[in-house]
C-alpha positions as CSV (number, residue, x, y, z in Angstrom):
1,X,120.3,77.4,94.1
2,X,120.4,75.9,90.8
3,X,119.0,72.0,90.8
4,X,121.1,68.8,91.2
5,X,121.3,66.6,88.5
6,X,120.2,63.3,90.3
7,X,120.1,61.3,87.4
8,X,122.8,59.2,88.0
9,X,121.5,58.5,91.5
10,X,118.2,57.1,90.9
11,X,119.7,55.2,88.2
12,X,122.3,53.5,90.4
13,X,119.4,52.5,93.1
14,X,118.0,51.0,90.1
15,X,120.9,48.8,89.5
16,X,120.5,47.9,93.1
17,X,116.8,47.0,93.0
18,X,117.6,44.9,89.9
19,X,120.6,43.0,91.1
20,X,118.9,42.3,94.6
21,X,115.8,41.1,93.0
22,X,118.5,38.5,91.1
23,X,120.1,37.7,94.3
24,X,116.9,36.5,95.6
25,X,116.1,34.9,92.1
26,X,119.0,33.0,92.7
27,X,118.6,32.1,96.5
28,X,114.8,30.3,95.9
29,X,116.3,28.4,93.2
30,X,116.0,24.4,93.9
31,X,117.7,23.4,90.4
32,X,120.8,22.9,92.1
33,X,122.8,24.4,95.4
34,X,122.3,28.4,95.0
35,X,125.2,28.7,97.1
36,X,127.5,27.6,93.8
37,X,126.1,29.9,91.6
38,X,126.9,33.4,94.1
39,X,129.7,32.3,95.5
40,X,131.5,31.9,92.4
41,X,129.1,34.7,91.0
42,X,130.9,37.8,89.9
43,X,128.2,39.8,89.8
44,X,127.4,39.2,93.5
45,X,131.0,40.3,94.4
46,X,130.5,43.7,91.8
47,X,127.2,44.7,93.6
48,X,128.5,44.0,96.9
49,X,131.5,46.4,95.8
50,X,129.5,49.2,94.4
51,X,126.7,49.3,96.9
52,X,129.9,50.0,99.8
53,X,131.5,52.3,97.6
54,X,128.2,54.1,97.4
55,X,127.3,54.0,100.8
56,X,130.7,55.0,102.1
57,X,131.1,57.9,99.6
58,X,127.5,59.0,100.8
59,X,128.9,58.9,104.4
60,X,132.2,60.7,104.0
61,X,131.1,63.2,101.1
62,X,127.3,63.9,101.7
63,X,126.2,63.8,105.2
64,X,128.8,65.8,106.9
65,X,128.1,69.1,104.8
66,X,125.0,68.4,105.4
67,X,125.0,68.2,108.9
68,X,127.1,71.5,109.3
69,X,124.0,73.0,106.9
70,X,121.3,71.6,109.0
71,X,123.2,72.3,112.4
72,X,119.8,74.2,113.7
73,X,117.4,71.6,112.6
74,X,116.9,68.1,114.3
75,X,114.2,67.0,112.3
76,X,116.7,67.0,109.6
77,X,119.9,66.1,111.6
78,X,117.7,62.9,113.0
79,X,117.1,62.2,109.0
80,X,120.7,61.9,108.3
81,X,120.7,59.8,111.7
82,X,118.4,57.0,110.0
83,X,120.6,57.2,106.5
84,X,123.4,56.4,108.7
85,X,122.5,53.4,110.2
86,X,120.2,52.3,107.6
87,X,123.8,52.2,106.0
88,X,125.7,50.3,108.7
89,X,122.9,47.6,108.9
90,X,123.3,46.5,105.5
91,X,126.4,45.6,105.7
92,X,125.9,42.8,108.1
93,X,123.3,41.3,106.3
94,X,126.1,41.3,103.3
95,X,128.5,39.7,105.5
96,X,125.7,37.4,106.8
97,X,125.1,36.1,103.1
98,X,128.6,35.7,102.9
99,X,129.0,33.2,105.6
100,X,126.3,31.0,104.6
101,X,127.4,30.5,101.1
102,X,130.8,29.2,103.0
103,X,128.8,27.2,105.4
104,X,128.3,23.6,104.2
105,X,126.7,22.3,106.8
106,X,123.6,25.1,107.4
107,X,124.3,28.1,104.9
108,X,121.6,26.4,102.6
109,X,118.8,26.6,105.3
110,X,119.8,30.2,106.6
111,X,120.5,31.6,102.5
112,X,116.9,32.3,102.1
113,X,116.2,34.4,105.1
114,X,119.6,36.3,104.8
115,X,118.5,37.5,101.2
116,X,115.0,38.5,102.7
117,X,116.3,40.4,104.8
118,X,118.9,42.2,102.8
119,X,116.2,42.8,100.2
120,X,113.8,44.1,102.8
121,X,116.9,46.5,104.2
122,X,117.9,47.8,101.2
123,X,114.8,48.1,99.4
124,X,113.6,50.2,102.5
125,X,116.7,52.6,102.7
126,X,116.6,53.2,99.2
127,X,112.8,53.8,99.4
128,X,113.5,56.1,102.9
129,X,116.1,57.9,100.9
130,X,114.4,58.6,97.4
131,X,111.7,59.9,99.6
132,X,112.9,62.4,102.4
133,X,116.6,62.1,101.9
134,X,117.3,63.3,98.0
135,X,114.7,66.1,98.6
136,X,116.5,67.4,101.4
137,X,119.6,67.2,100.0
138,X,118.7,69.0,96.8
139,X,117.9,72.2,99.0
140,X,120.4,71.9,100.7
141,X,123.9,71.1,99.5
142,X,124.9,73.4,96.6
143,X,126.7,72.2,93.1
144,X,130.2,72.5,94.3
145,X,129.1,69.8,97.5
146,X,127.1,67.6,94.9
147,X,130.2,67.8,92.3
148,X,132.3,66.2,95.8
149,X,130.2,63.4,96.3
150,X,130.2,62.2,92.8
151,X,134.2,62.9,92.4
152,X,135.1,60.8,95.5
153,X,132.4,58.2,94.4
154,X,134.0,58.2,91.1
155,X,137.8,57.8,92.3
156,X,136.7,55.0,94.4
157,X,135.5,52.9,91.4
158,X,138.9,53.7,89.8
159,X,139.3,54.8,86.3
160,X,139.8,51.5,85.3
161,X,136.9,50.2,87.0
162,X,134.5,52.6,85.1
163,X,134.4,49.8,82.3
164,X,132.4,47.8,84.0
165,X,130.7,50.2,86.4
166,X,129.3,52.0,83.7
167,X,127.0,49.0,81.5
168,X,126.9,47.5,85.3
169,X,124.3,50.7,85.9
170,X,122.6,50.5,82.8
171,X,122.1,46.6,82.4
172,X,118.7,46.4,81.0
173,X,118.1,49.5,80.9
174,X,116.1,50.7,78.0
175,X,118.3,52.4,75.0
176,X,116.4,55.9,74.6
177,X,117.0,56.2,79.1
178,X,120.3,54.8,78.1
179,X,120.9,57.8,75.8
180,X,119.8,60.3,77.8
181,X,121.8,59.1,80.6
182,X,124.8,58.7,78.9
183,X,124.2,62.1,76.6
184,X,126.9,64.2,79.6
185,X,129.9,62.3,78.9
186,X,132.4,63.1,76.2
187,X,132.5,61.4,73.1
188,X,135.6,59.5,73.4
189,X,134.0,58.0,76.8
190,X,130.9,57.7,74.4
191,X,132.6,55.6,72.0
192,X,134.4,53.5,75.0
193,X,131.3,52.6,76.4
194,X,129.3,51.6,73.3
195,X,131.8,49.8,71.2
196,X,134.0,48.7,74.5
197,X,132.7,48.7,77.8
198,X,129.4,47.3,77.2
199,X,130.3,44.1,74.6
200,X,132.7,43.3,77.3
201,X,130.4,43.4,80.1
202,X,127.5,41.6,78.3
203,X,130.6,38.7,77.6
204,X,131.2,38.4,81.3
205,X,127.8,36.9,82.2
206,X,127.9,38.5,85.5
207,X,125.5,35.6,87.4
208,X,126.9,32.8,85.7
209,X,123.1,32.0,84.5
210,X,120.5,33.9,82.8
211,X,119.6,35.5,85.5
């Protein structure tokens, strides 16, 4: 079985990590009502967006091949078990933020502990998943089933949305990862992203601050 070309993945966790660590930046900020700033925040509403479009392309696209693969093996069907409801806790915890940057009475005093929590969750499930998850699944699922995942992923951004998507993933990332990254897609796309996409994205000021 050839090897999976993961790149994309472990770049798009890392887009997570960042944007979750500028959350919490955000939250513990006392120059002001941190509430403001995300509420109004696109780039809280954009990595809300992705992160369920991930998750719920990993659910319908990944783990049921998987499972019919691994129909012998409990060890492995209890792994895709814990991705499943490592998945459906997080979104809570989104929700959860959500309502205390509309309460005006308490969401101050509860913001904190909500973005603790949904940093701890999702740093843990991407940890859990970069670990035992990926590996298994690059044994496992052949290119065709890889191929799926990243289709249906991709259709649920929307061709339009790939304009921001794109720079979104590779926000401070550094320009030689950047190349390599980017060094599948066709020129055109190329020239999209570098003389399009990503001047627009860097104009949007995604935080609202300089986070």
């Amino acid at each position: 079985m050839a090897t999976l070309d993961m790149t994309m993945m472990y770049a798009f966790h890392d887009a997570l990590r960042r944007e979750v660590e500028r959350v919490a930046r955000i939250a513990a900020r006392r120059d002001g009502d941190p509430r403001e700033v995300l509420r109004t925040a696109t780039g809280w509403e954009m990595f809300k967006e992705y992160l369920r479009v991930h998750h719920t392309s990993e659910d319908d696209a990944l783990w049921p091949p998987l499972r019919d693969a691994l129909a012998e093996k409990p060890d492995d069907l209890a792994l895709l078990d814990a991705m499943e409801a490592e998945h459906a806790a997080i979104d809570p915890l989104l929700e959860g933020v959500d309502a205390a940057l509309a309460d005006r009475d308490t969401g101050l005093e509860r913001l904190g502990g909500l973005v603790d929590a949904l940093a701890t969750g999702l740093g843990g499930h991407l940890r859990h998943e970069e670990k035992q998850a990926l590996p298994l699944i690059g044994v496992t699922l052949d290119e065709r089933g890889w191929a799926r995942f990243g289709e249906l992923h991709r259709t649920r951004i929307g061709t339009g949305g790939l304009a921001r998507y794109l720079p979104w993933v590779l926000d401070g990332v550094d320009p030689e990862r950047v190349d390599r990254l980017l060094g599948t897609l066709p020129a055109p796309l190329l020239a999209a992203y570098r003389d399009e996409w990503q001047p627009a994205y860097a104009r949007l000021g995604i935080w609202g601050w300089d986070g």
